[in-house]
C-alpha positions, 0 to 999 in steps of 0.5 A: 413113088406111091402114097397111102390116103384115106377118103370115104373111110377107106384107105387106097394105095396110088400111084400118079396116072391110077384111076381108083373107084371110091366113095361118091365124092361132090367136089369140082373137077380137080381137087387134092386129097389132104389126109395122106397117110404114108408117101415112100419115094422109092428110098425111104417112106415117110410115116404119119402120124396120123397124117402127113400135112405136108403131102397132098395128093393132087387128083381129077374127077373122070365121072361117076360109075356104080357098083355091082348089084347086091340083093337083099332078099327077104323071106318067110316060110309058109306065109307067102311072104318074099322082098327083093330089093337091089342096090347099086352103091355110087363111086366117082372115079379118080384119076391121080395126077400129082403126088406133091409136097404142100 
C-alpha cells in the first residue's frame, strides 16, 4: 500500500516504514499529513479531488538534517569585485508510521 501527499508544496510518494527529507516542518513528534493525494492498495487506487479526506498519513519527526551547499557566487570583471555566499536549506525527516482511513 502506498500514498501520494503533499507538504511543503512538494508531492512525495510513501510507503509505511519510509523515512523522507522534507521541508522544515514546526510540529510535535507525531502528527498526520491531512492533504492526501492518491492512496493505491495494491488493487485499485483511489483518486482525489483534489484530496482525499478520508485518508491521512499518520507519521514521526526523527529530527532535523540540512542539505547540501549551494553557492551563489557573484562577479564583475575588471572591478575587483567577488560575493561568495553558501546556503544550506533545513528539512526535518519523517518517518511514515501508518497509511490510515480517518
Amino acid at each position: 500500500m502506498y500514498a501520494i501527499i503533499e507538504t511543503g508544496g512538494k508531492q512525495y510518494r510513501v510507503e509505511e516504514g519510509d523515512e523522507l527529507d522534507v521541508e522544515l516542518l514546526n510540529t510535535d513528534a507525531n502528527f498526520k499529513f491531512e492533504k492526501v493525494l492518491l492512496v493505491h492498495d495494491g488493487n485499485s487506487p483511489r483518486i482525489g479531488q483534489p484530496y482525499l479526506n478520508d485518508f491521512s498519513v499518520h507519521a514521526e519527526i526523527i529530527g532535523e538534517t540540512k542539505g547540501p551547499k549551494v553557492i551563489a557566487f557573484k562577479y564583475k570583471r575588471c572591478k575587483n569585485y567577488r560575493r561568495l555566499v553558501g546556503h544550506r536549506q533545513k528539512y526535518s525527516r519523517v518517518k511514515i508510521t501508518k497509511i490510515a482511513a480517518a
